[in-house]
N, C-alpha and C positions, 0 to 999 in steps of 0.2 A: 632679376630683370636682365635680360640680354644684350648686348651693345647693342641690337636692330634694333630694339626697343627705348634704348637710351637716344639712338636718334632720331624715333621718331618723335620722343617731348621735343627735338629742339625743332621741329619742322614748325610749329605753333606756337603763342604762350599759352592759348585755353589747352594745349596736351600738359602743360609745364606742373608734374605732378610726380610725388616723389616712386609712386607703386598704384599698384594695381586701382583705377579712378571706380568709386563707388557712387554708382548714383542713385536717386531719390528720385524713381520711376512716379512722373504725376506729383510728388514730393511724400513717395508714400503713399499707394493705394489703398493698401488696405486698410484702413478702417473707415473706409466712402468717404472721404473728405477730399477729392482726387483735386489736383490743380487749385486747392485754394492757397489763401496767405495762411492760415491755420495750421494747414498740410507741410507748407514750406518752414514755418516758425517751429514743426516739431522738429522735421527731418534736421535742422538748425541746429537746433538742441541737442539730434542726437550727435553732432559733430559733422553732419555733411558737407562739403562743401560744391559739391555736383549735383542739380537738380535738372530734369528731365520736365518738358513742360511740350505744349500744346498751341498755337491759337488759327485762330477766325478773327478776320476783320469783320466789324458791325457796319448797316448799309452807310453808316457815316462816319466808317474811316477808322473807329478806333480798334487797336491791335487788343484782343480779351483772351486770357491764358484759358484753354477750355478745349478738351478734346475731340464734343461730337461736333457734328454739323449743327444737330438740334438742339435745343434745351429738357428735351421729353425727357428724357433718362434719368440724369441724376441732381436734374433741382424741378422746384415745384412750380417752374414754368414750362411753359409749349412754344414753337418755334423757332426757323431757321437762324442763327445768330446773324447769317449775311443779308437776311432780310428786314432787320430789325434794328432801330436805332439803339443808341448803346443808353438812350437814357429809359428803354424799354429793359432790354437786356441787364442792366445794375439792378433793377429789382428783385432777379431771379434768385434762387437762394438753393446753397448746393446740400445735401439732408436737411433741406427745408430750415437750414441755421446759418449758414456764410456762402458771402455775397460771390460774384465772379470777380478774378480781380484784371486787371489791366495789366499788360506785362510791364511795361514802363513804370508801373509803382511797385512792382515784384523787383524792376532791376535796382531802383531808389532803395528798398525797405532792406536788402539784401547784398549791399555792396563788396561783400567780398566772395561772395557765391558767381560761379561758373555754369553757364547755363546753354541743355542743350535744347533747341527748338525746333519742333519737325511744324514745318508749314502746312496746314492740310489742305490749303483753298490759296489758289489763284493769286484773288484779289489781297491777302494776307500778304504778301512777298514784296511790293513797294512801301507799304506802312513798317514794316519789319526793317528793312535797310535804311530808311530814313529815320529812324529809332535810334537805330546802333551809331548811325550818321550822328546823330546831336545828340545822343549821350557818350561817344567817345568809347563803345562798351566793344569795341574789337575784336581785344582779347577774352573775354568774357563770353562769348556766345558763339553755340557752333550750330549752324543749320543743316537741318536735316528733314528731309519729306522723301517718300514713297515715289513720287515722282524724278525722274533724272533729269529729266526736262526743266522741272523748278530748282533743285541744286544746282545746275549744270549755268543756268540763267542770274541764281545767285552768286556765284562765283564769279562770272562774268561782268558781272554789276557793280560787285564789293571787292574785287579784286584779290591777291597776295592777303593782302587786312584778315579777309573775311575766312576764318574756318568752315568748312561745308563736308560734307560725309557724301556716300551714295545712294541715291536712288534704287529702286530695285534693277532697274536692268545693267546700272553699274555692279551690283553685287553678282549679278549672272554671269557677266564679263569675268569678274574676279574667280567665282566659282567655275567656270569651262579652264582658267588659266591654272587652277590649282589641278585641273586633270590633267595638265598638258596638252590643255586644247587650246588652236588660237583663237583669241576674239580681245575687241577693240574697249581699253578700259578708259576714261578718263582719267586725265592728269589733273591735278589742282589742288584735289582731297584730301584730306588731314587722317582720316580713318573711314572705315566701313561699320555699319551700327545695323548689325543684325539680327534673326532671331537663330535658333540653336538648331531646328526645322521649319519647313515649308510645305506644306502639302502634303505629309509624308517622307519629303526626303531630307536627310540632313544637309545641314550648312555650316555648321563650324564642327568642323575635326581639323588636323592635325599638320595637311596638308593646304588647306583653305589659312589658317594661324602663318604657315608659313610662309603662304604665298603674297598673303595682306603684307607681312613685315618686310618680306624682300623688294617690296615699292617704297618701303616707308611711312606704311595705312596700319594705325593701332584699331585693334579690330574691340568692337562694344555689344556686350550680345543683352540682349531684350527677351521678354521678360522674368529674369528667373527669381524663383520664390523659395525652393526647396534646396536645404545647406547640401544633399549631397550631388546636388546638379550644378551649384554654385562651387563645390567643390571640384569636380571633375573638369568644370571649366579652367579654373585656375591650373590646375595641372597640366592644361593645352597650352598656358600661355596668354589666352585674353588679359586686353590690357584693360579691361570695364566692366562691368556687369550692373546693369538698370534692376531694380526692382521694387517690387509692391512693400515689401517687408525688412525695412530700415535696422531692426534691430537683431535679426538673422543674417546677413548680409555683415553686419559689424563685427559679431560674433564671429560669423568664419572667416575673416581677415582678420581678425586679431588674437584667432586661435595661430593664426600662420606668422604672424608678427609683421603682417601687410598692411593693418588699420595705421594712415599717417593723420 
């Protein structure tokens, strides 16, 4: 690990980690159990201590860890979560066998787990802050959404406390600066959580790795599954790597003597 590296752990304690942070993409997609307590109790097991999660607020308020908008996909109900009360929503059942769970009993059940949350809706983002508010979970949670505008607004909200990553047009920002192009990045951010391409073009080489760090932004890429892409990341320097596949992921950080 680098000094730019060693000071980016100290900008946060959710960075406060001794090598490269492994996380438990969903808590472990693959094996369609994505975002349940199940999902999280394995990745647990295998030793994770960083889980990647999801939610939508129900039309009455409560914060539910779950990735789509809908419920169509992957449990054996239909409907928009934000249109549905949550005591509609507890019934749904994700492979037709475990419930949604509430992030607040995920933070309960899992108290020494670090948790990153991408807000996907709106209404989610004052339930989310008042969460962290009464349970004191601070350090523990780093928000993140697609949108700059809802991190941009979290930070704003939760202040210095609050870990927050960027949005996609803060990663644009970051990526025109790794060309040596100017453009306007926010301040505030603990790291950049991207994927590895976009459209076609790439987003994390070697000069993007270096330009995250020269802010002080440990950079987290999503979502890799195959050891030798997980590999090659690591030799750029990523300080994270999300993914579906908990036990491949272990294995090539601890072929490197990186699994802490």
């Amino acid at each position: 690990m680098t000094a730019v590296n060693q000071a980016s752990r100290g900008r946060h304690p959710y960075l406060d980690h001794p090598s490269t942070i492994p996380f438990a993409h969903r808590g472990g997609a693959a094996d369609g159990l994505e975002n349940t307590a199940a999902a999280f109790r394995r990745a647990a097991g295998a030793g994770y201590r960083y889980f990647e999660t999801d939610v939508h607020a129900t039309a009455d308020g409560r914060l539910v860890a779950f990735h789509d908008a809908t419920l169509d996909r992957v449990t054996d109900a239909r409907g928009r979560i934000g249109r549905l009360p949550w005591s509609e929503v507890s019934q749904a059942r994700v492979a037709g066998s475990e419930p949604l769970p509430l992030l607040e009993e995920l933070l309960e059940e899992f108290p020494d787990a670090r948790w990153n949350v991408d807000v996907k809706a709106e209404p989610a983002l004052a339930p989310l802050l008042d969460l962290i508010r009464r349970t004191g979970t601070w350090d523990r949670v780093c928000v993140g959404s697609f949108s700059e505008a809802r991190v941009a607004r979290a930070h704003r909200l939760g202040g210095e406390r609050l870990a927050t990553s960027y949005g996609v047009r803060g990663v644009l920002g970051l990526r025109l600066r790794s060309y040596g192009l100017p453009a306007a990045v926010r301040a505030g951010a603990v790291c950049v959580q991207v994927p590895e391409s976009s459209n076609g073009i790439r987003v994390v080489d070697r000069a993007f790795v270096r330009t995250a760090h020269s802010r002080g932004l440990q950079v987290h890429v999503w979502t890799v599954n195959e050891p030798e892409r997980m590999a090659a990341l690591l030799d750029l320097g990523v300080d994270g790597i999300m993914t579906d596949h908990i036990e491949t992921l272990r294995t090539v950080l601890s072929d490197r003597g990186a699994w802490a």
